[in-house]
N, C-alpha and C positions, 0 to 999 in steps of 0.2 A: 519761361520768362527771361528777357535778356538781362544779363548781367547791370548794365546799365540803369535801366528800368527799375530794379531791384534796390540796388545802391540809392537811386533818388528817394525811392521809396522810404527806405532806413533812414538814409540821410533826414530827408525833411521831416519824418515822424521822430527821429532823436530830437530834430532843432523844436517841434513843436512840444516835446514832451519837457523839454531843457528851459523854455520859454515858461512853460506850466508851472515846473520846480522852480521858476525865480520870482514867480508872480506867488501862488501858495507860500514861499521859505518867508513872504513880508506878513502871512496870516498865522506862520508859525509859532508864534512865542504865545497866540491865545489856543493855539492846541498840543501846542508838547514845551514842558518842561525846558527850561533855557533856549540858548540858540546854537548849541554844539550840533542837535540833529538834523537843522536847516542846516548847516554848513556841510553837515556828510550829505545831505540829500542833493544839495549842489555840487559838491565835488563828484558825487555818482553818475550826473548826470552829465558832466564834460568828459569821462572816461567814456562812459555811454558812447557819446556824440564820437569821439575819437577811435575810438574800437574798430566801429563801423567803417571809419575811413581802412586805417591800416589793414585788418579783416580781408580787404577789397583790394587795398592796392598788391598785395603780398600776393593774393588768389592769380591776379592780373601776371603778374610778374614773373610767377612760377608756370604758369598757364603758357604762356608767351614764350620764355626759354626753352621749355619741352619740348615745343611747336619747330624753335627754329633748330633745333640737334636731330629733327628728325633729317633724313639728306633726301625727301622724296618731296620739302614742302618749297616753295615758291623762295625769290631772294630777297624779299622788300619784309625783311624783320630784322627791328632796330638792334637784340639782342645779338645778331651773330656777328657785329664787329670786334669779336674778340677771338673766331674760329674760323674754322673750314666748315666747306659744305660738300659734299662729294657725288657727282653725278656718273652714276653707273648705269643709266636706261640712257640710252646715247639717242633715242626719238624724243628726249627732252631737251639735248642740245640742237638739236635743228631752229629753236629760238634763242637760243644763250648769248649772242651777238647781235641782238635786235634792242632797239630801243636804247642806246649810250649814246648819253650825251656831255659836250662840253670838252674838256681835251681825251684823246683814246691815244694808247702805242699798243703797238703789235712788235713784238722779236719775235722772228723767223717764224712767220706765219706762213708755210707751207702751202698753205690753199687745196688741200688735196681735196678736203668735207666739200668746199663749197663746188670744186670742179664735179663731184657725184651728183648735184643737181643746180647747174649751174644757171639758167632761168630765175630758181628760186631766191637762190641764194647772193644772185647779184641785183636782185630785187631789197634783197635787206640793205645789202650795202648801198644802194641806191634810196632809200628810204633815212637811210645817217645821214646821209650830206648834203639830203635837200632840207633838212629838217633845221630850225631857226637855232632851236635849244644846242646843236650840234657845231663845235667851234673848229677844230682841227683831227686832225688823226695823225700819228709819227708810224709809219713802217719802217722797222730794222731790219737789213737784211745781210749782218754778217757773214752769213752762210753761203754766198752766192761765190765766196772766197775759200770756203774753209771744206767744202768736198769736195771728194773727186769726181771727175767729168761725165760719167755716169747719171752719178747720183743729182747731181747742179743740174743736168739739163732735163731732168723728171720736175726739177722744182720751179724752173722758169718756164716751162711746160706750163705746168698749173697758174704759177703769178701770170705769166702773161694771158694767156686765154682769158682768167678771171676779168683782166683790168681791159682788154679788150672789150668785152661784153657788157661790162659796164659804164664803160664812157661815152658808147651808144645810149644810157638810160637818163645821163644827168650832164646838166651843162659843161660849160668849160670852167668857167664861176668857180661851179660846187665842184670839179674834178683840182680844183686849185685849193681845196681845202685838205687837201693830202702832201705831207710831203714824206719824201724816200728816203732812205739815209742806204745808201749802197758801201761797198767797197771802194776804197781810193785805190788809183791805177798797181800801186808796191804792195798790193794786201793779198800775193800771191803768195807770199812765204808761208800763209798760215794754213796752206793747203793739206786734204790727206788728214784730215777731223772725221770720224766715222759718224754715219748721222744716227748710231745708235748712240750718242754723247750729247746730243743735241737736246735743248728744252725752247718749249714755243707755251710764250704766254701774252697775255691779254689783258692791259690793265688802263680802266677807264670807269667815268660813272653812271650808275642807274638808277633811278626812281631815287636819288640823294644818297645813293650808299657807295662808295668808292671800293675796287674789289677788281683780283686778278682772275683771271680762266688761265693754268696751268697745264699743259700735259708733256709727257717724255718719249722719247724716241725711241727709245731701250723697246727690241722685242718681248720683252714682260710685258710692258705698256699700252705699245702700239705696235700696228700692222701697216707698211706703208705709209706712217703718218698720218694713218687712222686710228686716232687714241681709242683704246679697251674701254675709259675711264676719265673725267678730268675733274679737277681738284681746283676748289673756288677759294682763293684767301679773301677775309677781309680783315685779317688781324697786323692793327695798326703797325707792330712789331716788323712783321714781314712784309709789309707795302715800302717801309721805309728802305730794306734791303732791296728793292725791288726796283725803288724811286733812284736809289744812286747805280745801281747795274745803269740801268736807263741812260745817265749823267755821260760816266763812264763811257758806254760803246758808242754815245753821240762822238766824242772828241777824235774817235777813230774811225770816221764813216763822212762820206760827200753826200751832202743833202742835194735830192734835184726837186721841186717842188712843181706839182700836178701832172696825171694819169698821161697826157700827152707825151709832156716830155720824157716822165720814166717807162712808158712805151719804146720814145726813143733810143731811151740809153740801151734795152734788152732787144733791140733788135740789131743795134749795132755793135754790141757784146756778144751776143749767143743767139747769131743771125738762124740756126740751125734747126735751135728750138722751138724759135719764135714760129719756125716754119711748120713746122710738123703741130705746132696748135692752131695753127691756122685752119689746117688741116681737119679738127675737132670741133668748130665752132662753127656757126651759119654765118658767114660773111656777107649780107643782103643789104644792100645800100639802103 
């Protein structure tokens, strides 16, 4: 029997039984002795009534937090705004990016996952930005400054091919609902950053619960920026640290705003890369 079900059941046979003791406690004085034991039989009967709620909500409550501490269970549980959630079967993040709506940023979103089935997965992101609920997205991409030339041109590899493939899927419109926040032309100095130093996270909202997608670069972590593992905050605490990083790296980054034009900007930056993903992708008018 569902829990539900159950509850009304009690519920409404307390309220009827509670109705009974207050209709009998007026016939009481011609069957018991004073009116002290109408009075405990009505008091009995609102602990009764009450029992049953609390009883229920506490079951609910307990039931619910178990559910959401498990890290194999879904993210649309009200309880886990106060934890982590930890995703270790990496065939469950193949959707972990689907379905956010309303404002999204990404810091140094690598793109490596979505270039391994790149079809699919510019299908998601093509599915955000046609979507009504869906307002903006901020990609940060400090990073395009901060390795060495090696390493930058595997990651503009990945970004550009991604954004290629997908500005074929969605207008120009919805390609204007993205803006980039790159490096300003002097943000050479902060060159020669190992990208095992690196953190790439994801912070936007789902189904009404606000919450980051973390993972680390460190070979512990990940393998070419293919994370082992990644780590879902939704605790208020660390969003807040999260939300002023965000602040922060805007004031030192030139926004170019829609797929076009930051198209443009990485091919006339890292003309090189651009080429050689070219190279990767079906180019078919």
């Amino acid at each position: 029997m569902q829990r539900d079900t159950l509850e009304k059941i009690l519920s409404y046979g307390s309220a009827s039984v509670l109705v009974l003791i207050a209709i009998f406690s007026q016939f009481s004085e011609f069957l018991f002795p004073g009116k002290e034991l109408a009075f405990l039989i009505i008091f009995a009967g609102f602990v009764s009534f009450f029992s049953v709620h609390i009883f229920f909500e506490v079951k609910k409550i307990r039931s619910d937090f178990n559910k959401c501490a498990l890290p194999d269970k879904d993210f649309n549980c009200p309880y886990s705004k106060g934890g982590i959630k930890l995703i270790t079967d990496m065939r469950e993040s193949r959707n972990i990016f689907d379905d956010f709506t309303g404002i999204y940023h990404a810091y140094n979103a690598p793109l490596r996952f979505e270039t391994s089935d790149l079809d699919h997965q510019s299908d998601v992101h093509a599915r955000r930005y046609r979507s009504d609920h869906f307002e903006r997205a901020y990609y940060y991409y400090p990073v395009l400054s901060e390795l060495g030339e090696e390493e930058r041109e595997i990651w503009v590899q990945n970004i550009y091919a991604l954004y290629t493939t997908l500005a074929k899927k969605i207008t120009e419109k919805e390609g204007k609902k993205i803006t980039f926040y790159v490096p300003r032309k002097n943000a050479n100095a902060n060159a020669n950053v190992q990208q095992s130093q690196l953190v790439t996270y994801f912070m936007g909202e789902k189904e009404g619960l606000e919450q980051c997608v973390t993972y680390i670069h460190n070979p512990a972590f990940s393998t070419d920026s293919n994370p082992h593992f990644m780590i879902v905050f939704y605790n208020d605490w660390v969003l807040r640290y999260i939300r002023n990083h965000i602040e922060t790296s805007r004031k030192n980054l030139l926004p170019i705003i829609g797929i076009n034009e930051f198209l443009g900007y990485l091919e006339s930056n890292y003309p090189e890369a651009c080429n050689l993903a070219k190279l990767s992708i079906d180019f078919d008018a």
